[in-house]
C-alpha positions as CSV (number, residue, x, y, z in Angstrom):
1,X,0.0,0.0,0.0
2,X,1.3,3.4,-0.9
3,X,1.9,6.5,1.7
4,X,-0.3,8.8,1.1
5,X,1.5,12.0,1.2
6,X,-0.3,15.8,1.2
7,X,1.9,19.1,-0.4
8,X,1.0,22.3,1.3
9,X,3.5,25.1,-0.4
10,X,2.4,28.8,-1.8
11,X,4.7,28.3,-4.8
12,X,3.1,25.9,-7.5
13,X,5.9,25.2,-9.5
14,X,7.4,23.2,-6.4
15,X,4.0,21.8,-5.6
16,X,4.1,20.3,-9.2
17,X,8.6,19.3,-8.7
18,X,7.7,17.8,-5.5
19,X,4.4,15.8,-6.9
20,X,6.3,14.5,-10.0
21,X,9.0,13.4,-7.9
22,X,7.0,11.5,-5.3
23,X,4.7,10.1,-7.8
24,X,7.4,8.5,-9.3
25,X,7.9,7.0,-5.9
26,X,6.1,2.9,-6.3
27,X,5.3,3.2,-2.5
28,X,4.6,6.8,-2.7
29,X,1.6,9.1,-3.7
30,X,0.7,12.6,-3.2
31,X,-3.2,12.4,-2.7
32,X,-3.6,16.4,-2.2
33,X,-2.4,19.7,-2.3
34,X,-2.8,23.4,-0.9
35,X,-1.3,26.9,-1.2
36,X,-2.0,28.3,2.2
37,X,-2.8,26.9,5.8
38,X,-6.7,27.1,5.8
39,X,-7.2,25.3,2.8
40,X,-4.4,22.5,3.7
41,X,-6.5,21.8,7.3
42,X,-9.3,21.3,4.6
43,X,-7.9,18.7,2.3
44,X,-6.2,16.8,5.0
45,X,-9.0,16.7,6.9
46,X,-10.8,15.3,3.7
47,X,-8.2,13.0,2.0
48,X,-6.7,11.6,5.5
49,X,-2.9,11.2,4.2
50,X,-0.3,9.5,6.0
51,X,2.5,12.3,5.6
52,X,2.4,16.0,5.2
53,X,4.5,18.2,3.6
54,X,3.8,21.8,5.3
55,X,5.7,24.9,4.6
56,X,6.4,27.4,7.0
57,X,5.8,30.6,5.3
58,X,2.3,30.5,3.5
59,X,0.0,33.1,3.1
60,X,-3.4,33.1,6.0
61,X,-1.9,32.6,8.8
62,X,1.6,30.3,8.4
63,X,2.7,27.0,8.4
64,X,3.0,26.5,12.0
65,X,-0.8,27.2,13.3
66,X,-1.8,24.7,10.6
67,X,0.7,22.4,11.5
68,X,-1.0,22.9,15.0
69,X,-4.4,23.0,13.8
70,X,-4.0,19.5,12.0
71,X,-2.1,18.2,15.2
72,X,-5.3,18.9,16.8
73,X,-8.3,17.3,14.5
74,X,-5.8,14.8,13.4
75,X,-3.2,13.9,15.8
76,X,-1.5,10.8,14.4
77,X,-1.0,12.7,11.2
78,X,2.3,13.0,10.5
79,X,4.0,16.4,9.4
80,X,7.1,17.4,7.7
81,X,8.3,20.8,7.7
82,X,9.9,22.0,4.1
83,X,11.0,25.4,4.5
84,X,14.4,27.1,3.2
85,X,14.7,28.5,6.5
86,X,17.8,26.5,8.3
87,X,17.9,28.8,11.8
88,X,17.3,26.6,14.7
89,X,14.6,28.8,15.8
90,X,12.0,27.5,13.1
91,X,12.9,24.0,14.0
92,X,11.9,24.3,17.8
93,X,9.1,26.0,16.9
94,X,8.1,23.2,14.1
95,X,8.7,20.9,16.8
96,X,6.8,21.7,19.1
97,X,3.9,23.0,17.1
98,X,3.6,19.2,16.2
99,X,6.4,18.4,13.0
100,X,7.7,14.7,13.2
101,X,10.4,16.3,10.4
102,X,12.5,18.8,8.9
103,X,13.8,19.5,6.0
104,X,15.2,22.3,4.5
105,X,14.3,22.9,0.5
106,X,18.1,22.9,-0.9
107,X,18.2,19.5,0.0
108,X,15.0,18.8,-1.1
109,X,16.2,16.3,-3.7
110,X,18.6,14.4,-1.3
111,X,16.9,14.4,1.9
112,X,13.2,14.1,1.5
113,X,11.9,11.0,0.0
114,X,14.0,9.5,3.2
115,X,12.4,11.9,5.4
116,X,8.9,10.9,4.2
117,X,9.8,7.1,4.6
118,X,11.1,7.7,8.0
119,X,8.2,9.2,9.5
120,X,5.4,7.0,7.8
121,X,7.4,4.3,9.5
122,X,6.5,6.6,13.2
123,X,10.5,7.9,13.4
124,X,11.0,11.7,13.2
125,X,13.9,13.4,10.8
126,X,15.8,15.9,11.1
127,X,18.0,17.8,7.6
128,X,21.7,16.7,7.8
129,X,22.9,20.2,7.8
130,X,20.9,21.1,11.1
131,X,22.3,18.4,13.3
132,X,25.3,20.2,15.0
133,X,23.6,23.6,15.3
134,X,20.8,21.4,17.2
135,X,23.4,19.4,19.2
136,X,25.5,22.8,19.7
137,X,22.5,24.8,20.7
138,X,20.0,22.6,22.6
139,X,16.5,23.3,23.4
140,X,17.1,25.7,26.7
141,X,16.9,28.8,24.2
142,X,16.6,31.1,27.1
143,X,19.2,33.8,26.1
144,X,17.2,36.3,25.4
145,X,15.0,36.8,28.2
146,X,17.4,36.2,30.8
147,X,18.9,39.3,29.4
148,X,16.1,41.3,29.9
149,X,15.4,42.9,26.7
150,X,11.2,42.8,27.1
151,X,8.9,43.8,23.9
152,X,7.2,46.6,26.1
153,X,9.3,49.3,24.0
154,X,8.0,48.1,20.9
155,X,4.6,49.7,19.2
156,X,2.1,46.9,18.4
157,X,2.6,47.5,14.9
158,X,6.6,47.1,15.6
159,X,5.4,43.3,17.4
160,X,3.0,42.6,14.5
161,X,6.1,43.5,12.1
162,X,8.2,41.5,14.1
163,X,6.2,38.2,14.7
164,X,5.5,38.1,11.2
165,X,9.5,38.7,10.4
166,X,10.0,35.7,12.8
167,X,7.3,33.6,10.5
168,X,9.7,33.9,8.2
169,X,7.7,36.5,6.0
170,X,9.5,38.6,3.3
171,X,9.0,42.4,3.6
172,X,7.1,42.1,0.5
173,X,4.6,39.7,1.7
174,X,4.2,41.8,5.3
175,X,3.4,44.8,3.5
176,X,0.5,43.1,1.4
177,X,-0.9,41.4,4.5
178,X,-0.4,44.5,6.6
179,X,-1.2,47.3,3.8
180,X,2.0,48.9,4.1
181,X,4.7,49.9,1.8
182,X,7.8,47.7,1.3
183,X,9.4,50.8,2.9
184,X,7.8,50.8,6.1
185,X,8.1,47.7,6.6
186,X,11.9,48.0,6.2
187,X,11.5,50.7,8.7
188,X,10.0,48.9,11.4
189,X,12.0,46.3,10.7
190,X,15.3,48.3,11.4
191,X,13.8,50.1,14.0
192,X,12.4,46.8,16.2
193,X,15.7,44.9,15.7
194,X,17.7,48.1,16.9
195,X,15.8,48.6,20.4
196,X,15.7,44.7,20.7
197,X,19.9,44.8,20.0
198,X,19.3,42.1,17.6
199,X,21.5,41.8,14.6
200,X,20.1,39.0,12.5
201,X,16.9,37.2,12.1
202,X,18.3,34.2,13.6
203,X,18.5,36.1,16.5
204,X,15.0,37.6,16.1
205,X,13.2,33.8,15.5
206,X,15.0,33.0,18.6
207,X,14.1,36.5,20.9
208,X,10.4,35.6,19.8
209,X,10.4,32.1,20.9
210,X,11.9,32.3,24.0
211,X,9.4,35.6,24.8
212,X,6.3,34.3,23.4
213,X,6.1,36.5,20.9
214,X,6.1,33.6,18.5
215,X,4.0,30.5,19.8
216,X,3.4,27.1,17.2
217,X,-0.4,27.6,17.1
218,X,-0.8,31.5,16.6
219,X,-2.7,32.4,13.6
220,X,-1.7,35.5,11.5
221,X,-4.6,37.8,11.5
């Protein structure tokens, strides 16, 4: 029997790489597909697959609150983050949103039909190229608010700027959702990461983690 396998990515032309690929799989079949989180909870939820391949940054609310979501209404479902983000900070928060896997898309050829084997068979994978961070780093992740640095100086617009930053959200696609120009958004960017003392976005996933800022089952309004 084949393992039923569900593709939930924004960007079509990998939706149709990764089906072509995994149909050409004899024990593997992709039985559904979605471009954003609410209408990926839909077709799992009607299709029932065995593996899920979720992306992180979709449009309506992320990859993470629908990994939760499905978690929820389906909880042996299991799901496989594919994201090209590679900062431990999206892998905790995959984690413990509910991802058995993690894979990051430059290895997408190499790494996933194992990854999709793997946890059909109940094991959870993790991408090659994150396992020493992971080891290095641990799952403490409490850096940042042992130093103090609190999100009370920042506006509400600077926290919805930088939870959705933290998403893994271009500035592009925060100005759309937010009705903003690409310049503003630059703008609070620079401004939110300059009262935080934050220098990269690694840093940033990790400051919204370990504050709450950025939790596995919030939903982008």
């Amino acid at each position: 029997m084949s393992i039923k396998v569900f593709v939930a990515d924004d960007h079509g032309i990998l939706r149709g790489g990764l089906r072509a690929l995994i149909n050409l799989q004899a024990d593997l079949e992709v039985v559904g597909e979605a471009s954003n989180g609410p209408d990926a909870l839909l077709g799992i939820t009607s299709v029932e697959p065995d593996v899920v391949l979720m992306d992180i940054s979709m449009p309506d609310g992320g990859g993470l609150a629908a990994i939760a979501a499905v978690k929820q209404l389906r909880p042996k479902t299991r799901i496989i983050v594919l994201t090209v983000h590679d900062e431990m900070g999206y892998f905790r928060a995959a984690a413990d949103a509910g991802a058995v896997g993690y894979v990051v898309k430059r290895a997408v050829d190499t790494e996933l039909l194992a990854a999709i084997r793997a946890v059909a068979d109940g094991r959870s994978f993790m991408d090659a190229s994150l396992g020493l961070e992971f080891t290095r780093a641990g799952r403490s992740g409490t850096a940042a608010v042992a130093n103090g640095r609190p999100t009370a100086q920042l506006t509400e617009r600077e926290r919805e700027v930088m939870r959705r930053v933290a998403e893994g959200f271009t500035n592009a696609q925060i100005a759309e959702e937010l009705r903003l120009g690409v310049k503003s958004i630059e703008t609070y960017r620079s401004r939110l990461m300059e009262k935080l003392g934050l220098s990269s976005r690694a840093a940033l996933v990790r400051f919204a983690l370990d504050c709450g800022v950025l939790k596995p089952g919030d939903a982008t309004p």
